[in-house]
DRENFIMI-903299 format. One record per residue: z negated, x negated, y of N, C-alpha, C, O, CB in turn; chain. Coordinates in steps of 0.02 Angstrom, whole numbers, m for minus. Each point is the difference from the previous one (the first is absolute). Glycine has a CB too. Layout:
BEGIN
n_zz	n_xx	n_yy	ca_zz	ca_xx	ca_yy	c_zz	c_xx	c_yy	o_zz	o_xx	o_yy	cb_zz	cb_xx	cb_yy	mol
Z	X	Y	Z	X	Y	Z	X	Y	Z	X	Y	Z	X	Y	A
...
! end
This chain:
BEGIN
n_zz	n_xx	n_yy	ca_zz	ca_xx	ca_yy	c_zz	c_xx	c_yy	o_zz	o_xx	o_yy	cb_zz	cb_xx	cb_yy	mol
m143	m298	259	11	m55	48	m66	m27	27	m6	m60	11	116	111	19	A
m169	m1	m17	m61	m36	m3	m37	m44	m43	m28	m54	12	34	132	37	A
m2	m49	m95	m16	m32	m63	28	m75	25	m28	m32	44	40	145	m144	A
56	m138	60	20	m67	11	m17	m38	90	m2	m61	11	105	105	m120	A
m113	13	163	m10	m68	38	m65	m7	24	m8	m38	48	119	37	m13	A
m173	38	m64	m57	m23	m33	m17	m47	m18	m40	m39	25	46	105	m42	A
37	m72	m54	4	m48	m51	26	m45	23	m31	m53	m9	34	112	m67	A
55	m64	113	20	m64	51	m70	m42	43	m37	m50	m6	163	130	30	A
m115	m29	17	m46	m26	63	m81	m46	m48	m22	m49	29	72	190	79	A
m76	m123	m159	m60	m13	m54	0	m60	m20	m46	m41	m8	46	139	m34	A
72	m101	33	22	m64	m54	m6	m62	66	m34	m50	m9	145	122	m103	A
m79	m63	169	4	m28	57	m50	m43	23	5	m59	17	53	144	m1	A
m127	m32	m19	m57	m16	44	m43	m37	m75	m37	m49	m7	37	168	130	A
19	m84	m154	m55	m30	m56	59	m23	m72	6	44	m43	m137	61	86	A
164	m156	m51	56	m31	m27	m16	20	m94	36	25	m44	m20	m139	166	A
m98	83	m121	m18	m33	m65	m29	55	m27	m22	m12	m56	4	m110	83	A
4	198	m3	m1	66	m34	21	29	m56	60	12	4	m61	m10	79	A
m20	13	m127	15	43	m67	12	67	44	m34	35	37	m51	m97	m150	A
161	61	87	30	72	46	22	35	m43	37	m35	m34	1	m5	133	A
m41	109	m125	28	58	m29	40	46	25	m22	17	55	m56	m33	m97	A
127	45	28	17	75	30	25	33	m57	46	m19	m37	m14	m10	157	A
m72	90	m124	11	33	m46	54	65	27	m15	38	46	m107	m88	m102	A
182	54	20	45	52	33	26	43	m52	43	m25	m36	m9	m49	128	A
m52	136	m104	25	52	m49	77	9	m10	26	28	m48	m128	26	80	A
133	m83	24	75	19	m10	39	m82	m41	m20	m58	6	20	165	131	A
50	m85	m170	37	m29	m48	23	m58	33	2	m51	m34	28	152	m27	A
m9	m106	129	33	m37	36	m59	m16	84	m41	44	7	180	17	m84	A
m141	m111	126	m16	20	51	26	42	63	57	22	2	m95	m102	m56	A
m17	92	116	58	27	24	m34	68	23	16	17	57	81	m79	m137	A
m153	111	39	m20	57	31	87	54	m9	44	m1	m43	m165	m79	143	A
116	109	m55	47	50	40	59	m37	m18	43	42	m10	m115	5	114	A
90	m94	m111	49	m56	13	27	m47	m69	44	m43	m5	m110	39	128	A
16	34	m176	11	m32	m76	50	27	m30	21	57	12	m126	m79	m30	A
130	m24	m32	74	6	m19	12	66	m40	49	37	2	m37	m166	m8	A
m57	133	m23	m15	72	m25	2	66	24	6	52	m33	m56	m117	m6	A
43	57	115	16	69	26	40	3	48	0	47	40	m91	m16	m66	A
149	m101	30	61	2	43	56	38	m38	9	m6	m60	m41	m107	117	A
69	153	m18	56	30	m8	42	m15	55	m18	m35	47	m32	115	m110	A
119	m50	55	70	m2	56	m42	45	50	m42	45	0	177	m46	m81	A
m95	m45	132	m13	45	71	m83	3	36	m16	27	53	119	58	m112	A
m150	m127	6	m67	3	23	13	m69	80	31	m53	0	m111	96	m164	A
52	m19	203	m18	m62	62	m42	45	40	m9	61	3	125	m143	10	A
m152	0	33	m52	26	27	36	36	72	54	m4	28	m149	m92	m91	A
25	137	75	20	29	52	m30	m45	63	m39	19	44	49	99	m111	A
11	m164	59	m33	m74	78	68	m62	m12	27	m18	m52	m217	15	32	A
198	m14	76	80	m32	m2	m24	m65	m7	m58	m13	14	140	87	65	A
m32	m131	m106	m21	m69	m23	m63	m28	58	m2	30	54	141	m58	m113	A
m167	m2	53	m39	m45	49	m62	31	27	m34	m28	43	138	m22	m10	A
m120	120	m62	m69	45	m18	m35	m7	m51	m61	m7	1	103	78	43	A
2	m70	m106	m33	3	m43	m20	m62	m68	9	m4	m61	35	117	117	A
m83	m162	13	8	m80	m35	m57	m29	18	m34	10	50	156	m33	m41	A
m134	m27	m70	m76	m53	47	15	m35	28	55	m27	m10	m122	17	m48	A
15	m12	125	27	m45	44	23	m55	m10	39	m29	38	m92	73	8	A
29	m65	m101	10	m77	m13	39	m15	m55	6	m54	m28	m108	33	71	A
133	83	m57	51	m5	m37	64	28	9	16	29	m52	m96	m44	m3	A
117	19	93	70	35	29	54	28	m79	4	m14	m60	m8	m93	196	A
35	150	m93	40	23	m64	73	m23	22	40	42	18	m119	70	m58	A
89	m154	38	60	m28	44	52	18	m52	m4	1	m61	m49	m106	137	A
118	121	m21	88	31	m37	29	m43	m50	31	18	m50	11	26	160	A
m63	m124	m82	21	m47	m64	m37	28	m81	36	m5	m49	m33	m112	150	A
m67	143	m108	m36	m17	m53	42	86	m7	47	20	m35	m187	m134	42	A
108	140	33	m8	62	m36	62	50	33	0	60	m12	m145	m80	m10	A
172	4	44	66	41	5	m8	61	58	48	38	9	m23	m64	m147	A
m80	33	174	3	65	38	12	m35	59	m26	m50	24	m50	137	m83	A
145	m32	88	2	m2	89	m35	4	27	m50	29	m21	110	m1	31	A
m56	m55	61	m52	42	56	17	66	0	55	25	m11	m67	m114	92	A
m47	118	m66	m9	66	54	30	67	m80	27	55	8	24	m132	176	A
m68	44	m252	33	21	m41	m72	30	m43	m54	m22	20	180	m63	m5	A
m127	141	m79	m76	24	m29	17	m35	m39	55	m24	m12	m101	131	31	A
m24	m112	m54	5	m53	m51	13	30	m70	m32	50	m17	m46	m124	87	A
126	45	m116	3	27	m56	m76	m16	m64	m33	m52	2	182	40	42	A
m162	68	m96	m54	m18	m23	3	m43	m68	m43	m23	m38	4	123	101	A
106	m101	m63	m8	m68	m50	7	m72	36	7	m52	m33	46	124	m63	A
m56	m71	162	m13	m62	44	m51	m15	3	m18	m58	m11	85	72	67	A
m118	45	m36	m82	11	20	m27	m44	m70	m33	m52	9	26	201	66	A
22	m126	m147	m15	m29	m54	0	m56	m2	m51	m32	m15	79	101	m23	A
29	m96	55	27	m100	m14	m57	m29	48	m34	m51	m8	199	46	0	A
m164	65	78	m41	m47	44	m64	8	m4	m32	m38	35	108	33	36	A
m109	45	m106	m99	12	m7	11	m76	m61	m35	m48	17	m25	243	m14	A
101	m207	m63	26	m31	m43	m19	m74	32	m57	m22	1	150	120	m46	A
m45	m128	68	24	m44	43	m55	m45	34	m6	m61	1	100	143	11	A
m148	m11	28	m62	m46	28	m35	m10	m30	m32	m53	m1	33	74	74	A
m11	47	m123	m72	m42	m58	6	m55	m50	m45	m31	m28	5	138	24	A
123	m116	m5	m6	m85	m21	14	m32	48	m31	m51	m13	61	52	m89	A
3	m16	170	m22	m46	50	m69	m18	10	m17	m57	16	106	96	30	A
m125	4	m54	m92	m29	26	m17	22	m80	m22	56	m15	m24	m18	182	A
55	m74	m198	m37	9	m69	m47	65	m20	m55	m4	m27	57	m119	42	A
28	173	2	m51	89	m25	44	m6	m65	m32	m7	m52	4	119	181	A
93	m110	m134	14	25	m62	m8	m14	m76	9	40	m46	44	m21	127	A
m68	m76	m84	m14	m35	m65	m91	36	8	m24	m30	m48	133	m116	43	A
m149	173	24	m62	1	23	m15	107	m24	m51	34	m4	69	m177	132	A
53	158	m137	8	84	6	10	17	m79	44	m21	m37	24	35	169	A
m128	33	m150	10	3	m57	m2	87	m7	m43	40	19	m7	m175	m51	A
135	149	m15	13	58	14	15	42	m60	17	m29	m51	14	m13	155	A
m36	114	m103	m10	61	m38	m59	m16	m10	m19	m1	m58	119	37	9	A
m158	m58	115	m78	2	m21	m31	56	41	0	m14	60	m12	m117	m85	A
m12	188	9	m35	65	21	m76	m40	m8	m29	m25	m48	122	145	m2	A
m108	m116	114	m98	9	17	m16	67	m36	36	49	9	m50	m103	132	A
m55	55	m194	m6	57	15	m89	10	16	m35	51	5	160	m20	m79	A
m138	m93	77	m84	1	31	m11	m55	45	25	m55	m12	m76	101	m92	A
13	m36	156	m17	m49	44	m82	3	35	m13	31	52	152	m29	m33	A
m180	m34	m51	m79	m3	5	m34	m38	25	m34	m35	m36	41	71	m34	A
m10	m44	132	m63	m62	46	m46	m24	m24	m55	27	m8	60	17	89	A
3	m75	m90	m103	m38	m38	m27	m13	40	19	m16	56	m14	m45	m142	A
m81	70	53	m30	m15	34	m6	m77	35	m39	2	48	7	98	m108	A
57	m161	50	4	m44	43	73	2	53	7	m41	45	m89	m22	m141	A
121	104	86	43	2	69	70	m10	m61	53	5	31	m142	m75	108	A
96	62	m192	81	m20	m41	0	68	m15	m48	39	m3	58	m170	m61	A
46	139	55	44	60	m22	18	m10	m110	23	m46	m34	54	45	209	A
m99	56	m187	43	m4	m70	53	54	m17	m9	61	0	m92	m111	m43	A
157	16	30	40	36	12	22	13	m74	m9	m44	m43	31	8	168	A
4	93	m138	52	9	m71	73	23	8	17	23	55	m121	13	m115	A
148	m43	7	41	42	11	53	m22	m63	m11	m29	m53	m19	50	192	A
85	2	m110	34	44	m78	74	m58	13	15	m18	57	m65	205	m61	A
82	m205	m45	50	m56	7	54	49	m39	m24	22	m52	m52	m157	53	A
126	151	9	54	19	m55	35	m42	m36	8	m53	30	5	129	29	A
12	m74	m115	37	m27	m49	67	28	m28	9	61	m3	m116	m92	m15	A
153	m15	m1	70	49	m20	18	33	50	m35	29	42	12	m7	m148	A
103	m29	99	59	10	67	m33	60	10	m43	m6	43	175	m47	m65	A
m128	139	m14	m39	32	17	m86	0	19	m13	49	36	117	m24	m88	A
m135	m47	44	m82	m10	35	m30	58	m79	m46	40	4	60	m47	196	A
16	m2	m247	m32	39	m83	m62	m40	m2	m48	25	m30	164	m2	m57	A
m125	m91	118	m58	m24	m12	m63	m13	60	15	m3	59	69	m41	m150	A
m151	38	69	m33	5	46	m50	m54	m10	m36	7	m49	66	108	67	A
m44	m192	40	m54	m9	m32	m59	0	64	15	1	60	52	m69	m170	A
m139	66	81	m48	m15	39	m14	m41	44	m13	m46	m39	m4	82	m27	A
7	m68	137	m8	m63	34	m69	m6	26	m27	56	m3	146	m57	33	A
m138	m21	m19	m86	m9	46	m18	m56	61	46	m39	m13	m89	69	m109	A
22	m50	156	m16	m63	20	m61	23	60	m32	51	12	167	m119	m45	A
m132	15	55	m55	m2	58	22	m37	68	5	m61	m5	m94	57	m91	A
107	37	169	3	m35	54	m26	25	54	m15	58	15	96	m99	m57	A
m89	m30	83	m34	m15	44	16	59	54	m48	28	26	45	m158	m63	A
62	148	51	17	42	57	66	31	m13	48	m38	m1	m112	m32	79	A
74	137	m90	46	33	7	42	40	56	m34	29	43	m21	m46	m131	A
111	20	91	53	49	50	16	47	m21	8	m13	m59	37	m54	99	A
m32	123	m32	43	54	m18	51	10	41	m14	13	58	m68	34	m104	A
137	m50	30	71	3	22	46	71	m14	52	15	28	m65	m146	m49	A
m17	162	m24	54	32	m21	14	73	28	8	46	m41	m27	m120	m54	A
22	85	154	31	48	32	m34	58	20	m57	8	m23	137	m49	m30	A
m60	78	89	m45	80	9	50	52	m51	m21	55	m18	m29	m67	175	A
124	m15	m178	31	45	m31	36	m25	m51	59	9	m12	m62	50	102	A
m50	m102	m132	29	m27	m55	6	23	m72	31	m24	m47	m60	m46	117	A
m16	132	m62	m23	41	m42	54	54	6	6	11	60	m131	m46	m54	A
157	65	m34	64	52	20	m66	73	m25	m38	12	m48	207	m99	5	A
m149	119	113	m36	75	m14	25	54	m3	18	30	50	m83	m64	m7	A
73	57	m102	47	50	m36	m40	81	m8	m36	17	m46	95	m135	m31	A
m42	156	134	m45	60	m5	11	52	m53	47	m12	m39	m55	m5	154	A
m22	65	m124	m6	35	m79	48	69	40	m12	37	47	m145	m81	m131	A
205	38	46	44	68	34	m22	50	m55	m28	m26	m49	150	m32	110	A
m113	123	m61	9	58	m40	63	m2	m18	48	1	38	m126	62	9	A
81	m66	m126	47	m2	m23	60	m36	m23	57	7	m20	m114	50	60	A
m2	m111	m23	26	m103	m19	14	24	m75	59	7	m17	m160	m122	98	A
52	128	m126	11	m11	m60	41	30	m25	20	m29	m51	m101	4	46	A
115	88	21	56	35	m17	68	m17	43	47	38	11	m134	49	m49	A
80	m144	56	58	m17	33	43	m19	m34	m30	m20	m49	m17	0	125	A
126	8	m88	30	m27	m38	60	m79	16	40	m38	m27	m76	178	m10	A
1	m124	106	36	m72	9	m26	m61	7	m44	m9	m43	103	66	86	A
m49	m108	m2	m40	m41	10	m44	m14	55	32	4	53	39	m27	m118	A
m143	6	74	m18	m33	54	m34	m41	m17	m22	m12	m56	32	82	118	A
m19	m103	2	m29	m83	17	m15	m11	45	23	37	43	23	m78	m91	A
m91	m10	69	21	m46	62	24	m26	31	6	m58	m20	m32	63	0	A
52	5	75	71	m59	20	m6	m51	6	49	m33	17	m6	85	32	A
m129	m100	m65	18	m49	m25	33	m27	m58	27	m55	m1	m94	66	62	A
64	25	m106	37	3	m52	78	2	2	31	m19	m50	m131	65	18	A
122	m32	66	56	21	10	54	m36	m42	48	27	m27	m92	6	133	A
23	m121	m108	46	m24	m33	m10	13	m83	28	m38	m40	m16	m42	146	A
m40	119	m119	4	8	m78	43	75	m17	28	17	m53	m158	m89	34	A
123	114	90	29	36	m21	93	38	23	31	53	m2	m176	m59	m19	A
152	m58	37	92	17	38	40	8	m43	55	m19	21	m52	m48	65	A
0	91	m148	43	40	m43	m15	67	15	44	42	12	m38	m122	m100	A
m74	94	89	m36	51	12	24	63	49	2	61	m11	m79	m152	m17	A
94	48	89	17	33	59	69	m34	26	14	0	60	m143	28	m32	A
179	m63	m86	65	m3	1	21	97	m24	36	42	26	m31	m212	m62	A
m46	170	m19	21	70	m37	m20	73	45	26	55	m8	m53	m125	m117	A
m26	50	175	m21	84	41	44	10	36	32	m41	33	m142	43	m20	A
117	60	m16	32	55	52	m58	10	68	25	1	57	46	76	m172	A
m135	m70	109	m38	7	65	m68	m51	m24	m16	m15	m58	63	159	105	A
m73	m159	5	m68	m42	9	m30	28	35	30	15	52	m3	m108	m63	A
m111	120	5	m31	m3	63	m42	m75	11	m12	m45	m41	5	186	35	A
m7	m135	67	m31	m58	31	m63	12	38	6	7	61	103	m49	m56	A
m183	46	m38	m59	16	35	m23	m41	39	m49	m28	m25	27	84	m48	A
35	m76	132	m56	m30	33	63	m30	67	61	6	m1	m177	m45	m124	A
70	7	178	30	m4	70	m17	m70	14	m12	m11	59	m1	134	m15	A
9	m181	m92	m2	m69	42	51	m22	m10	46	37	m17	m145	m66	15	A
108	m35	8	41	m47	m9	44	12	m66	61	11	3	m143	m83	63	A
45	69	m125	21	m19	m80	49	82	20	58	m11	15	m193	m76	m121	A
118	144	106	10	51	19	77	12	30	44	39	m19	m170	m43	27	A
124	m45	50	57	m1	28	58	m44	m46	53	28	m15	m125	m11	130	A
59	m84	m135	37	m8	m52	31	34	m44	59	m10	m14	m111	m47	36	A
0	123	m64	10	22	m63	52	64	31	47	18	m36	m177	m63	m42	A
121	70	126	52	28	42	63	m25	0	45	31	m29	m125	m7	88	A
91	m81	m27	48	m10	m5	44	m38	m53	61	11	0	m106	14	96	A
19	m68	m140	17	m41	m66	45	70	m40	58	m3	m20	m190	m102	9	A
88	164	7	58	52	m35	25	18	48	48	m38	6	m89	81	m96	A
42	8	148	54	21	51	75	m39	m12	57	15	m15	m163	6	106	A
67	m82	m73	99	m35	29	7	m12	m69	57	m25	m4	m44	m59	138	A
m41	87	m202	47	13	m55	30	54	m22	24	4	m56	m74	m72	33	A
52	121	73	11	75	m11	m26	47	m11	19	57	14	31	m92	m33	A
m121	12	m21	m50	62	m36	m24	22	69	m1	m34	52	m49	m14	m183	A
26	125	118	m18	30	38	m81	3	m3	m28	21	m51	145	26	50	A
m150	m67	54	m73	4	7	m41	48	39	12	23	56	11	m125	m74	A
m66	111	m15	m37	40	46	m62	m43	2	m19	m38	m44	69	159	20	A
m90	m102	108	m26	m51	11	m77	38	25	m2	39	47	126	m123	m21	A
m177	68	m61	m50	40	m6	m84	m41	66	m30	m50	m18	103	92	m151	A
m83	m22	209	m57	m25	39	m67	47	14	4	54	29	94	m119	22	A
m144	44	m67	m46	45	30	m35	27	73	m51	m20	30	49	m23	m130	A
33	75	110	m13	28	75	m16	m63	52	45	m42	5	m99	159	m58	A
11	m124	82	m23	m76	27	m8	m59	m31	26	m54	13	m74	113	42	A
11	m44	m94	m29	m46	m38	81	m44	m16	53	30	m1	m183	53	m55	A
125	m149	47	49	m59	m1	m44	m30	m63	m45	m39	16	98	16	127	A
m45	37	m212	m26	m29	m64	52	m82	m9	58	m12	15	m94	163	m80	A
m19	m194	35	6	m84	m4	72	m4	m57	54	m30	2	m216	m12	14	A
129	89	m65	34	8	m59	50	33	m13	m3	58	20	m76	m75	m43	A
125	2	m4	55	61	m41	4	30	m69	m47	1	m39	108	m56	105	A
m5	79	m76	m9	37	m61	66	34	m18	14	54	26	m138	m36	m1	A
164	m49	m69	77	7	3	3	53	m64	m18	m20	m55	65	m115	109	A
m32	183	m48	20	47	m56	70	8	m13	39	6	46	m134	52	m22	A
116	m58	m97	94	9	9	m13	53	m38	46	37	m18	37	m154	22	A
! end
């Protein structure tokens, strides 16, 4: 959501800009891309929190009550919605991974990075360019951090990320138990998404410590 109202606010002040956004995910959206919505995902902030100012998420467009959480295939239509209202989305060019970013010596940035190809991403090509000024947008926890258990490799079921999650709901249609490592938010979801389907979870935290990340084992 930073990212696009960056890219908003840019386009605004400076109209006639060569604007880029390079976004690794398949769809826009971050946290919120179509790719990692499932049933039952909504935010935990009730309609009229989690919106730009100058763009309302009003009940006509988008269907949410007052005083109601927002569903996350709403959040989608609406990150969607503004970056083609203020022209970001035609401007977003996506399954593009940065994977170098080098200051020159006169003050431009050269940037590279990796474009995928084919519904699966089997293909890979090279990109390069040169600009004037770059943003980084992409999160403190966009990177999923998956710690090294003893005895991962002899495991026989499945784990993942719960960002992942939507690839794997056959997965954990079929478990009898899940554990669930970690104590944020995603955490509390992955708690409950199996619970109220019946599976039985166990729910794993490290002493104080409150980790960013999860780590769904079936």
């Amino acid at each position: 959501m930073f990212g696009l109202a960056v890219a908003k606010t840019y386009l605004q002040v400076n109209p006639s800009a060569r604007l880029l956004v390079l976004d690794s995910g398949k769809s826009l959206g971050g946290t919120w891309c179509a790719e990692r919505l499932y049933d039952d995902l909504y935010t935990n902030n009730l309609v009229g929190m989690v919106e730009f100012g100058d763009f309302p998420m009003d009940f006509e467009t988008f269907g949410v009550p007052p005083n109601a959480h927002v569903p996350g295939s709403v959040m989608h239509r609406y990150f969607t919605a503004y970056a083609q209202h203020f022209g970001v989305y035609e401007r977003i060019k996506l399954r593009s991974t940065v994977t170098s970013a080098e200051l020159l010596q006169g003050g431009e940035w050269h940037i590279k990075y990796d474009v995928e190809h084919g519904a699966d991403g089997e293909g890979v090509g090279k990109q390069e360019l040169i600009a004037k000024r770059m943003v980084l947008a992409t999160g403190t926890t966009s990177v999923p951090n998956i710690p090294n258990i003893k005895g991962n490799d002899e495991f026989g079921g499945h784990a993942f990320h719960f960002k992942d999650l939507s690839l794997h709901r056959e997965d954990l249609s079929e478990a009898n138990n899940v554990v669930v490592l970690g104590g944020s938010k995603s955490a509390i979801d992955a708690v409950y998404y199996n619970a109220s389907k019946g599976t039985h979870v166990d729910w794993v935290i490290r002493g104080k410590h409150i980790p960013l990340d999860i780590y769904v084992a079936v």
